[in-house]
C-alpha positions as CSV (number, residue, x, y, z in Angstrom):
1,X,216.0,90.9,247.8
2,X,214.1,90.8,251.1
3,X,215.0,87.5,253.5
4,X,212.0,85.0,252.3
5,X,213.4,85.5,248.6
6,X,216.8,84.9,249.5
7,X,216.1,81.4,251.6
8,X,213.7,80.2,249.2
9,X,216.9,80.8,246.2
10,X,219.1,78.9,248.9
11,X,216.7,76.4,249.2
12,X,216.2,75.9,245.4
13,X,220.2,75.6,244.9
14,X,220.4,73.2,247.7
15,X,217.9,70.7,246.5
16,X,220.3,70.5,243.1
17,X,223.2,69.9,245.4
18,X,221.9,67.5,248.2
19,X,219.5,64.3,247.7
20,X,216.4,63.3,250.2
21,X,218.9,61.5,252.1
22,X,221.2,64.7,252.8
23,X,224.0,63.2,250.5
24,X,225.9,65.3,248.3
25,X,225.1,65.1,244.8
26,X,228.3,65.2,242.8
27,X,228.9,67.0,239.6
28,X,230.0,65.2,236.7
29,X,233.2,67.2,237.4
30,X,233.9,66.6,240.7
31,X,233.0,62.6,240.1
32,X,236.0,62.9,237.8
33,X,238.9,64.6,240.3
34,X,237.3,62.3,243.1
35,X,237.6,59.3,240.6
36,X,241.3,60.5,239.9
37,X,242.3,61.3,243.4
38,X,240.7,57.1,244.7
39,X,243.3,55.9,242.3
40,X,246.3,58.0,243.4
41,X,245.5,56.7,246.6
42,X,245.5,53.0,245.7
43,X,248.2,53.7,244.0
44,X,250.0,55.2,247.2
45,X,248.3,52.3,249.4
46,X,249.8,49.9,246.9
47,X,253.1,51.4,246.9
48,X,253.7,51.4,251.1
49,X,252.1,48.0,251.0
50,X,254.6,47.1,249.6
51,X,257.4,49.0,250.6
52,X,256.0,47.6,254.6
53,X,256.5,43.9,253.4
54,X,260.1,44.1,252.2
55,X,260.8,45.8,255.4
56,X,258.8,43.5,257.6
57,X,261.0,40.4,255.3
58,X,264.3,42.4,256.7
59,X,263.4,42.5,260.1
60,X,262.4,39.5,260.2
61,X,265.6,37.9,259.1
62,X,267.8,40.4,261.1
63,X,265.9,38.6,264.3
64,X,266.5,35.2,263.3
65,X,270.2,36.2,262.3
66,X,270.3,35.8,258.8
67,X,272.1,38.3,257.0
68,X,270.5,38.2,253.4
């Protein structure tokens, strides 16, 4: 396959994966594990949300003395 062949193949495959405005087109696949790895995520965001309040509540009482 001489050069010309070979960009013009590249070329081809590239204009499946990327769109006019250079964004990547996903496959139905990969919108699925990037759909599943957002919601682990917000899960995790969730969870150290709220894991950061009841420590910020502790603090805050240990500076103002109280003990519970």
């Amino acid at each position: 396959m001489v050069l010309k062949d070979r960009i013009a193949t590249l070329e081809q495959k590239m204009s499946i994966l990327v769109d006019m405005d250079n964004q990547i087109i996903p496959s139905p696949s990969n919108s699925i594990e990037r759909l599943k790895l957002k919601e682990e995520m917000i899960n995790a965001t969730t969870q150290l949300d709220k894991r950061l309040s009841i420590m910020e509540h502790h603090v805050f009482k240990m500076l103002n003395g109280s003990k519970h």
